[in-house]
Backbone atoms as SQL, in Angstrom:
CREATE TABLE atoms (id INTEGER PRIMARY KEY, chain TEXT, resi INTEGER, resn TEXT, atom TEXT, x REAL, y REAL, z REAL);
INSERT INTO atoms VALUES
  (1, 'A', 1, 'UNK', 'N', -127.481, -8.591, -60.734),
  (2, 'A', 1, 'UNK', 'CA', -127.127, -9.859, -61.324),
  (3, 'A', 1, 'UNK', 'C', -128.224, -10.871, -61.009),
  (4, 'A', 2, 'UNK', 'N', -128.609, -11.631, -61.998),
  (5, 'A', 2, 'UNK', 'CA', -129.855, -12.814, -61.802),
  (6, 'A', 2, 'UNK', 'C', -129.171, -13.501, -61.255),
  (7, 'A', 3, 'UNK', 'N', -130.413, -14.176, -59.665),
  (8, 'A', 3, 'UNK', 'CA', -129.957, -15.486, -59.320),
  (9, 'A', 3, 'UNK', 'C', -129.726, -16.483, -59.667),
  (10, 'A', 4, 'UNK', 'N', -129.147, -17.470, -59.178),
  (11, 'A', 4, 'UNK', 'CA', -128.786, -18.885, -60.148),
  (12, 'A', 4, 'UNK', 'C', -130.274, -19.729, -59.549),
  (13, 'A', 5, 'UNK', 'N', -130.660, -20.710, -60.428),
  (14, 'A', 5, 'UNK', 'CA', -131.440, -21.420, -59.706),
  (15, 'A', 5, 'UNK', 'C', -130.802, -23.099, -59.114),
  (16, 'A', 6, 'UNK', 'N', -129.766, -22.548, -59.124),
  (17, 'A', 6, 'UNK', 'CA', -129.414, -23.860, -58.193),
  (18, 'A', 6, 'UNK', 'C', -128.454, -23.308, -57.235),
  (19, 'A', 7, 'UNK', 'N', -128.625, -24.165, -56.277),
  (20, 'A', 7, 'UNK', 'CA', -127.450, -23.097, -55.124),
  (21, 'A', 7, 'UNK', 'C', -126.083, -23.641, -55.159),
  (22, 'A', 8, 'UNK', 'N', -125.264, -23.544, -54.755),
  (23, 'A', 8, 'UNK', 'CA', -123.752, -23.768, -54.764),
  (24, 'A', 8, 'UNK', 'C', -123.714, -25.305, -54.539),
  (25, 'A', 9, 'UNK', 'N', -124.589, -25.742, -53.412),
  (26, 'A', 9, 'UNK', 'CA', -124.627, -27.010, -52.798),
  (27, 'A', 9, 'UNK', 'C', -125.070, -28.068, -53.795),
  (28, 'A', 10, 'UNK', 'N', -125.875, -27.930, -54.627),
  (29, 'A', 10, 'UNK', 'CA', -126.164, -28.742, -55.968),
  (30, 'A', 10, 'UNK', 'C', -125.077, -28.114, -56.899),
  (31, 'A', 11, 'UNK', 'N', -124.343, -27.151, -56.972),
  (32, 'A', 11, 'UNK', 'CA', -123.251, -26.871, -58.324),
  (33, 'A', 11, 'UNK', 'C', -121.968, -28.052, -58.112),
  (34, 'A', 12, 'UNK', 'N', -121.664, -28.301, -56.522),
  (35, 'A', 12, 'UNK', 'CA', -120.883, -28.562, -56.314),
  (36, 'A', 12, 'UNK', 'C', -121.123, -30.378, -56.141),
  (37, 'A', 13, 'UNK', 'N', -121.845, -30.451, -56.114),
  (38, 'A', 13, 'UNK', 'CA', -122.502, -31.888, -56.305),
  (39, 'A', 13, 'UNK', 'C', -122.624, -32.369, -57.940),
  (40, 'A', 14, 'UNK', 'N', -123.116, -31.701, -58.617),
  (41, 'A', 14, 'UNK', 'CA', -123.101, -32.040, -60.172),
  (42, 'A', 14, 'UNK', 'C', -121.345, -32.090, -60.311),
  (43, 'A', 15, 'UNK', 'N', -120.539, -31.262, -60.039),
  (44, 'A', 15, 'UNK', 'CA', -119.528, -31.348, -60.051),
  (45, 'A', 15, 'UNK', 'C', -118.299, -32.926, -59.301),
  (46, 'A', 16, 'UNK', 'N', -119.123, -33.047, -58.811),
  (47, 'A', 16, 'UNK', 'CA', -118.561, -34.196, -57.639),
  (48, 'A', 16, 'UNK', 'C', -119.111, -35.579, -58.725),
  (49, 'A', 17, 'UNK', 'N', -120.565, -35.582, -59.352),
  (50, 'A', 17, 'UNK', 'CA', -120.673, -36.295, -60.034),
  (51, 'A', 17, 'UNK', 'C', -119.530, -36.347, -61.358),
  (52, 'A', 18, 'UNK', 'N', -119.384, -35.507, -62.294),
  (53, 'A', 18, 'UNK', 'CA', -117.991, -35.632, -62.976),
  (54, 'A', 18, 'UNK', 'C', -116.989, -35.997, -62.388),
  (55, 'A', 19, 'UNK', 'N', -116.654, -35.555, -61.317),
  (56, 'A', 19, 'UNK', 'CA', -115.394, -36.136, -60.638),
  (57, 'A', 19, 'UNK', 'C', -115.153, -37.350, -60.702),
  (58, 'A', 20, 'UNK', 'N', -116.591, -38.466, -60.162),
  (59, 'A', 20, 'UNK', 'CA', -116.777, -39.557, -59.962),
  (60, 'A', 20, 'UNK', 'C', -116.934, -40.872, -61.418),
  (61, 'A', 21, 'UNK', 'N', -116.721, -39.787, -62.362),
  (62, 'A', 21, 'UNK', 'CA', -116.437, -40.675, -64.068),
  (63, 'A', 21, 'UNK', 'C', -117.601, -40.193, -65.086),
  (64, 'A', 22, 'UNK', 'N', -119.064, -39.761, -64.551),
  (65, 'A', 22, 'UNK', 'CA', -120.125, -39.527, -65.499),
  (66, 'A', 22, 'UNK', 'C', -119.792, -38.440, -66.113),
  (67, 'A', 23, 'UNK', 'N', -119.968, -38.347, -67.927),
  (68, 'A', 23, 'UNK', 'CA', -119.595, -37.453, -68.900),
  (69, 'A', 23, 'UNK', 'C', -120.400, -36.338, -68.927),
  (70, 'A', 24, 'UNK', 'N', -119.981, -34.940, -68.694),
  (71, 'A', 24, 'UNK', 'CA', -120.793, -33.864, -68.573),
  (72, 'A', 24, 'UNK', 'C', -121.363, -33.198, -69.065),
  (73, 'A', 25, 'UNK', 'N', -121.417, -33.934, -70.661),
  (74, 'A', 25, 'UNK', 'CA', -122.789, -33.829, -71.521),
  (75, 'A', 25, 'UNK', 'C', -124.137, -34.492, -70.611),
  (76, 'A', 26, 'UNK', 'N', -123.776, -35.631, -69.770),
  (77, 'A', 26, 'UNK', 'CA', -125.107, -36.435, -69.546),
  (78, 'A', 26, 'UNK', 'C', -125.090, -35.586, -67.974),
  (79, 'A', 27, 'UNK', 'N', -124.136, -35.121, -67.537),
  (80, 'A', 27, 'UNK', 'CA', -125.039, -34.596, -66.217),
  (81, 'A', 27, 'UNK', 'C', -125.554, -33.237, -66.774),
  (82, 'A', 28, 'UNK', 'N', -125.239, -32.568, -67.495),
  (83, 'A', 28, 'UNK', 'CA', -126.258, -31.560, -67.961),
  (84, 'A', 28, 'UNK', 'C', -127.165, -31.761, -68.478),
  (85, 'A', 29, 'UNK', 'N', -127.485, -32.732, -69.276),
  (86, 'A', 29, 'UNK', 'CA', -128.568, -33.269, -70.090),
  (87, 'A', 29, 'UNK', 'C', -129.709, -33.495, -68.815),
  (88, 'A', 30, 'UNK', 'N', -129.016, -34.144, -67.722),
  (89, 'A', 30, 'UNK', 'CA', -130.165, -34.252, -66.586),
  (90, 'A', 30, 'UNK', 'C', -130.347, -33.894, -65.392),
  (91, 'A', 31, 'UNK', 'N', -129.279, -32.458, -65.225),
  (92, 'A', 31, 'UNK', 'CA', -129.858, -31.242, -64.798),
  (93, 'A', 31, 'UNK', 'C', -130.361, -30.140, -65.351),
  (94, 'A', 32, 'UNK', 'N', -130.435, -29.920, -66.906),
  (95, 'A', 32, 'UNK', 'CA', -130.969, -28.718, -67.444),
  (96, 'A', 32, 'UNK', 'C', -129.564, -27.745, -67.715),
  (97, 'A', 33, 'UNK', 'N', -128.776, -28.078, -67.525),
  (98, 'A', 33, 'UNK', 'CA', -127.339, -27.067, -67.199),
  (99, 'A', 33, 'UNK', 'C', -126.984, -27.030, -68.755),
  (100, 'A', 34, 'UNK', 'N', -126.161, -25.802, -69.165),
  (101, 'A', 34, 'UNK', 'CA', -125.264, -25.569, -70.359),
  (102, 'A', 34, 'UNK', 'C', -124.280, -26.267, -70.311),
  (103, 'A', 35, 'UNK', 'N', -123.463, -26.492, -71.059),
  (104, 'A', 35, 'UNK', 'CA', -122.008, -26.975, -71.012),
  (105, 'A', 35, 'UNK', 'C', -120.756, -26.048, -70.677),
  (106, 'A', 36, 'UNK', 'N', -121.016, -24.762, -71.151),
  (107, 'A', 36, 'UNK', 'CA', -120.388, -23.887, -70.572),
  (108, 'A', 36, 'UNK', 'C', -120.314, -23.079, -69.373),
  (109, 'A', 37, 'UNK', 'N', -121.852, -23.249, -69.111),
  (110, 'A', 37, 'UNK', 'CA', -122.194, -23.081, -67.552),
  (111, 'A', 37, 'UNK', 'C', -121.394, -23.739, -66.485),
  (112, 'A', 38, 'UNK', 'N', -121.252, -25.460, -67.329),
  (113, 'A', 38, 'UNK', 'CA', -120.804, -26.255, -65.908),
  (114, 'A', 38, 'UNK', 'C', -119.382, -26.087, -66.158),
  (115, 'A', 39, 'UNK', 'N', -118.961, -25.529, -67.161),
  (116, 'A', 39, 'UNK', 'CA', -117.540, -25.442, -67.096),
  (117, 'A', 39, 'UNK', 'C', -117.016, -24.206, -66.334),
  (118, 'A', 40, 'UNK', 'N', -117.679, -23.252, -66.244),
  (119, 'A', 40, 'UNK', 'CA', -117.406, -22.200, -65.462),
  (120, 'A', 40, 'UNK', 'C', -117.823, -22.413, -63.949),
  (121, 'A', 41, 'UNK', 'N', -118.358, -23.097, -63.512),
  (122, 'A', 41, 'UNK', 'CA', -118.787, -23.759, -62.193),
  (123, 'A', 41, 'UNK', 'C', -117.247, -24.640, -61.914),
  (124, 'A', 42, 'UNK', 'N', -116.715, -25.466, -63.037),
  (125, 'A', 42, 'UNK', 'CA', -115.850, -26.276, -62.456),
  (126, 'A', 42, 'UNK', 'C', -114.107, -25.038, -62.225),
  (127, 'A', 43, 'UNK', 'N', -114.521, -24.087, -62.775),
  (128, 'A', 43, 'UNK', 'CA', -113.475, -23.337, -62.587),
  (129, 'A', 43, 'UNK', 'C', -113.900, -22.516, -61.494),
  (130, 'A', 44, 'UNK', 'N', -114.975, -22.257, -60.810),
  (131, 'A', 44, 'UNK', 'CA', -115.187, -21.289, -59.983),
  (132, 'A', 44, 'UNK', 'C', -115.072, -22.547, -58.335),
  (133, 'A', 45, 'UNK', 'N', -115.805, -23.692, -58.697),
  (134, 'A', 45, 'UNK', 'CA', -115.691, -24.551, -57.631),
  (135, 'A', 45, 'UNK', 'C', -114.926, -25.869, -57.762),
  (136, 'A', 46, 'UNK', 'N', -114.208, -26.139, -58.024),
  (137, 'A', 46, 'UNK', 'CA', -113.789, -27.246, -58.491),
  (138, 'A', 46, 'UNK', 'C', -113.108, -27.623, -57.154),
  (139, 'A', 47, 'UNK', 'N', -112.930, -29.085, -56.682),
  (140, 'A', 47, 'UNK', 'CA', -111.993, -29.468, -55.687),
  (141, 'A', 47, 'UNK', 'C', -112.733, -28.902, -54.167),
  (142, 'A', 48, 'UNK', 'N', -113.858, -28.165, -54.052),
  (143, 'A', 48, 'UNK', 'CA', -114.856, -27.957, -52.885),
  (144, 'A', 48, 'UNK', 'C', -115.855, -28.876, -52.264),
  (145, 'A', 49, 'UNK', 'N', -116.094, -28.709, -50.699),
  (146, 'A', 49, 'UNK', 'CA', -116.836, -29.948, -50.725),
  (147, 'A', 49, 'UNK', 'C', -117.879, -28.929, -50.042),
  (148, 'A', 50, 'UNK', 'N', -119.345, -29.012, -49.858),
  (149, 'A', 50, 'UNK', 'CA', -120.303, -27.917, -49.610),
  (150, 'A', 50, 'UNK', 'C', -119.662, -27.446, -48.299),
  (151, 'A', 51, 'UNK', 'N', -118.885, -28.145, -47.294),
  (152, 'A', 51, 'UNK', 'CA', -118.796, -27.189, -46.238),
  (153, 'A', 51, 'UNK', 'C', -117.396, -26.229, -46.533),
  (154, 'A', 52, 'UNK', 'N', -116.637, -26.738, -47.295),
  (155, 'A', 52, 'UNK', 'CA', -115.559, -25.722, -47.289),
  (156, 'A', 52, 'UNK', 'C', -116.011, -24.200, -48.310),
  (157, 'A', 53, 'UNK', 'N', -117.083, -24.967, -48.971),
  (158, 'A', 53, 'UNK', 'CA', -117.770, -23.571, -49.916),
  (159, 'A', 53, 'UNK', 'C', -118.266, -22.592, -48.761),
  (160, 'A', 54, 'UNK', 'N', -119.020, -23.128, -48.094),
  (161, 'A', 54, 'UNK', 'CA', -119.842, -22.195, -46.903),
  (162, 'A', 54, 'UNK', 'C', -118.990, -21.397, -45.712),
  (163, 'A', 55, 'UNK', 'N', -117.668, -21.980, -45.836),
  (164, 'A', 55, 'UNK', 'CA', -116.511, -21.470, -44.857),
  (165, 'A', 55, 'UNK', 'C', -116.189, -20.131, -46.213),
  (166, 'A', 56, 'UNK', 'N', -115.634, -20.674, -47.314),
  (167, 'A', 56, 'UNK', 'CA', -114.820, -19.939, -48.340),
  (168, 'A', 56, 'UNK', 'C', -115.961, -18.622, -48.399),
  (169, 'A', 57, 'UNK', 'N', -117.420, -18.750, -48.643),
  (170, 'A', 57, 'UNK', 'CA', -118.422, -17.435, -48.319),
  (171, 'A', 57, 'UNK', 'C', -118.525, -16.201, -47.252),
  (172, 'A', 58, 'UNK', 'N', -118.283, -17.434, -45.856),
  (173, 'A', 58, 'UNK', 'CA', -118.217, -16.558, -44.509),
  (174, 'A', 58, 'UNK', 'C', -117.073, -15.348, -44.602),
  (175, 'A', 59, 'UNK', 'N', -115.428, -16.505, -45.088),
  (176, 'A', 59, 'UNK', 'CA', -114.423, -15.300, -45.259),
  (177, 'A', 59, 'UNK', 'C', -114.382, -14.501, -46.265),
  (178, 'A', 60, 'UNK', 'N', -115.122, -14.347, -47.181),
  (179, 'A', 60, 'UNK', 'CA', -115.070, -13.654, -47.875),
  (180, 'A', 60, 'UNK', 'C', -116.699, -12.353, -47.384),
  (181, 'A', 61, 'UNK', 'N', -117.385, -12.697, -46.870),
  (182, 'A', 61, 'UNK', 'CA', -118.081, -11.748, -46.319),
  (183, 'A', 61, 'UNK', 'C', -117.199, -10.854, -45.392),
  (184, 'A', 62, 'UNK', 'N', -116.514, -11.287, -44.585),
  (185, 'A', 62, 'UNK', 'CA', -116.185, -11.181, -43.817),
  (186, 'A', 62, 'UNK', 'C', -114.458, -10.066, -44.093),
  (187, 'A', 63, 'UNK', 'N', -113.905, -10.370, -45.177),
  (188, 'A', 63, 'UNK', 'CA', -112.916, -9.973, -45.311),
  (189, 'A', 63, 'UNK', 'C', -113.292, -8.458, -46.161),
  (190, 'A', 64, 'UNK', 'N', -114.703, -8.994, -46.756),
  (191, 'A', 64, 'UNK', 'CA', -115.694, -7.379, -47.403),
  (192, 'A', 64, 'UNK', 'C', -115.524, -6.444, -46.094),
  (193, 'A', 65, 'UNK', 'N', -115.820, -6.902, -45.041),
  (194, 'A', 65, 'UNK', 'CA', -116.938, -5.937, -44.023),
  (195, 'A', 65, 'UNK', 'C', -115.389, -5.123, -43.885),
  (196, 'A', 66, 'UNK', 'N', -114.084, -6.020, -43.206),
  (197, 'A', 66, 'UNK', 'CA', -112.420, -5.209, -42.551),
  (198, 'A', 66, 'UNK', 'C', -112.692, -4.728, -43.966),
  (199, 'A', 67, 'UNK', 'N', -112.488, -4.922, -45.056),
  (200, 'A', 67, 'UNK', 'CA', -112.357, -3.901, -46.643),
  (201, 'A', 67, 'UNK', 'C', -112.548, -2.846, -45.974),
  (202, 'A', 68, 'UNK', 'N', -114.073, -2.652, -45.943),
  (203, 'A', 68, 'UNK', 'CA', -114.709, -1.412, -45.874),
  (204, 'A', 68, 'UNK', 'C', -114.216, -0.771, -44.669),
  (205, 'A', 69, 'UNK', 'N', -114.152, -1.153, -42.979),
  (206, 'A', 69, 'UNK', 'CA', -113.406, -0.660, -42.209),
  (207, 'A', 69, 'UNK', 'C', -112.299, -0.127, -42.521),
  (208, 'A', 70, 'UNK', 'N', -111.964, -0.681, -43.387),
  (209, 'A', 70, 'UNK', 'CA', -110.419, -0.153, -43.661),
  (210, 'A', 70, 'UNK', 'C', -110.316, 1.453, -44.110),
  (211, 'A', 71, 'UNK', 'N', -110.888, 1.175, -45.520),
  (212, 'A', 71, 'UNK', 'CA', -111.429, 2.050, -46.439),
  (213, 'A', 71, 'UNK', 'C', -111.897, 3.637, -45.493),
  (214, 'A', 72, 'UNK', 'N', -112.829, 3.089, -44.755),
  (215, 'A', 72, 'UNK', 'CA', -113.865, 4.185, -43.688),
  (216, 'A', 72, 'UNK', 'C', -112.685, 5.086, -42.890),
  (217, 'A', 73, 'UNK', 'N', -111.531, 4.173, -42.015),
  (218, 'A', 73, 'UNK', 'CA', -110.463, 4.624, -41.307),
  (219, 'A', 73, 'UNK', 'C', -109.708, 5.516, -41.835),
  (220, 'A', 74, 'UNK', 'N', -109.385, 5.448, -43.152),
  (221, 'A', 74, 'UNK', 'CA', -108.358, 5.598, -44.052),
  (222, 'A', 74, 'UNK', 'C', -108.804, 7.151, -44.631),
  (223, 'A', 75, 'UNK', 'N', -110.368, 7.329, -44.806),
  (224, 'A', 75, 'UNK', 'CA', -110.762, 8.536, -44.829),
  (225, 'A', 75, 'UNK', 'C', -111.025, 9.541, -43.840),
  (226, 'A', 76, 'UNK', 'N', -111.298, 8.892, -42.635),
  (227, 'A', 76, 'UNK', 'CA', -111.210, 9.446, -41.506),
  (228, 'A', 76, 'UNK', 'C', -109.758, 10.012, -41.165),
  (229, 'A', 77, 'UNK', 'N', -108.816, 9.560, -41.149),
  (230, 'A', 77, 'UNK', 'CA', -107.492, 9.930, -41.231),
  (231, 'A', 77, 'UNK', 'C', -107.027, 10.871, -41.821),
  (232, 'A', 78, 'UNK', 'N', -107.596, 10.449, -43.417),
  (233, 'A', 78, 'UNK', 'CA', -106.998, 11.837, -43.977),
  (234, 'A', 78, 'UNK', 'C', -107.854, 13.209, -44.289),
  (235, 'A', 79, 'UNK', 'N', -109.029, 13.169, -43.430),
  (236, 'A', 79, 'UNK', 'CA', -110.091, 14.479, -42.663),
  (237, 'A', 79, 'UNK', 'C', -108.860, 14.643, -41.948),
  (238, 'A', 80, 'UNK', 'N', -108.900, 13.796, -40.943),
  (239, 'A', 80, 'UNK', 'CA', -108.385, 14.207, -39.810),
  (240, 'A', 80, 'UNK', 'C', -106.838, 15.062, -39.536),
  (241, 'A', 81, 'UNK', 'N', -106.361, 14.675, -40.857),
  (242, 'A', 81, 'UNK', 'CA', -104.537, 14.956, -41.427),
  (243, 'A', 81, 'UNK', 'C', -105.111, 16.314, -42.339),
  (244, 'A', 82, 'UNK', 'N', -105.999, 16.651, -42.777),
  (245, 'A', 82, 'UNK', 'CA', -106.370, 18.167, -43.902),
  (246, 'A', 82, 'UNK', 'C', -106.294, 19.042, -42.409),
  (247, 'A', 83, 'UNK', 'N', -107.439, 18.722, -41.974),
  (248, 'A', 83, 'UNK', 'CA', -107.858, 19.628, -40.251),
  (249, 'A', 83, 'UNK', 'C', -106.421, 19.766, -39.551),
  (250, 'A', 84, 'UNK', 'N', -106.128, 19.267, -39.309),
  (251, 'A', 84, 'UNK', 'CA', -104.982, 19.807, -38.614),
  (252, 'A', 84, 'UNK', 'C', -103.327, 20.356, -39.075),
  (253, 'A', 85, 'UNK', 'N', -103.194, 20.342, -40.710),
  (254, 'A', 85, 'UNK', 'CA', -102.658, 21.113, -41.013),
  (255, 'A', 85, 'UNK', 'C', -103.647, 22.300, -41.739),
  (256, 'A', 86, 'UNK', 'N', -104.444, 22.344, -41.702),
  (257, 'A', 86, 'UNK', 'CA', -105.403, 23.594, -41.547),
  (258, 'A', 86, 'UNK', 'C', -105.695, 23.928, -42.685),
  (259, 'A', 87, 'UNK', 'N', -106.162, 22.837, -44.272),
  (260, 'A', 87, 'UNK', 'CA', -106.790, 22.544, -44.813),
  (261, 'A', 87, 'UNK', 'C', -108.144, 22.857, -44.658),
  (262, 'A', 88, 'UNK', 'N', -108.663, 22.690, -44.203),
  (263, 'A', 88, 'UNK', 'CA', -110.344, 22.599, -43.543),
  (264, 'A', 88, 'UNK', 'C', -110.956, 23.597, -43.029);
């Protein structure tokens, strides 16, 4: 997937500017942004302020990594459940 060239911390700031009354034809007009772009930004971030974005990232890294633990255990288990009814 292509990177964005703006990071979350400016998405969420252009966003904060609409919040604040300016029409989002003119903040795209003078960030370069689509209109549908920023509308999918206001549905992906809307109501965020940059630090709760950077918290909302951590747990979600974070809730990836237990995923995969999970996942890893879960196959280990059922090795471990074939082998000893003598599957294996």
């Amino acid at each position: 997937m292509r990177k964005s060239k703006w990071t979350e911390a400016q998405m969420v700031a252009m966003l904060r500017e609409h919040e604040q009354g300016r029409k989002v034809a003119d903040i795209c007009r003078e960030h370069g942004v689509s209109q549908p772009t920023f509308y999918q930004w206001k549905a992906k971030y809307s109501g965020l302020d940059a630090n709760q974005l950077k918290e909302f990232k951590e747990l979600k890294a974070k809730y990836a990594r237990l995923e995969k633990m999970y996942t890893e255990a879960q196959m280990d288990r059922q090795v471990l459940k074939e082998i000893i009814e003598g599957k294996l």
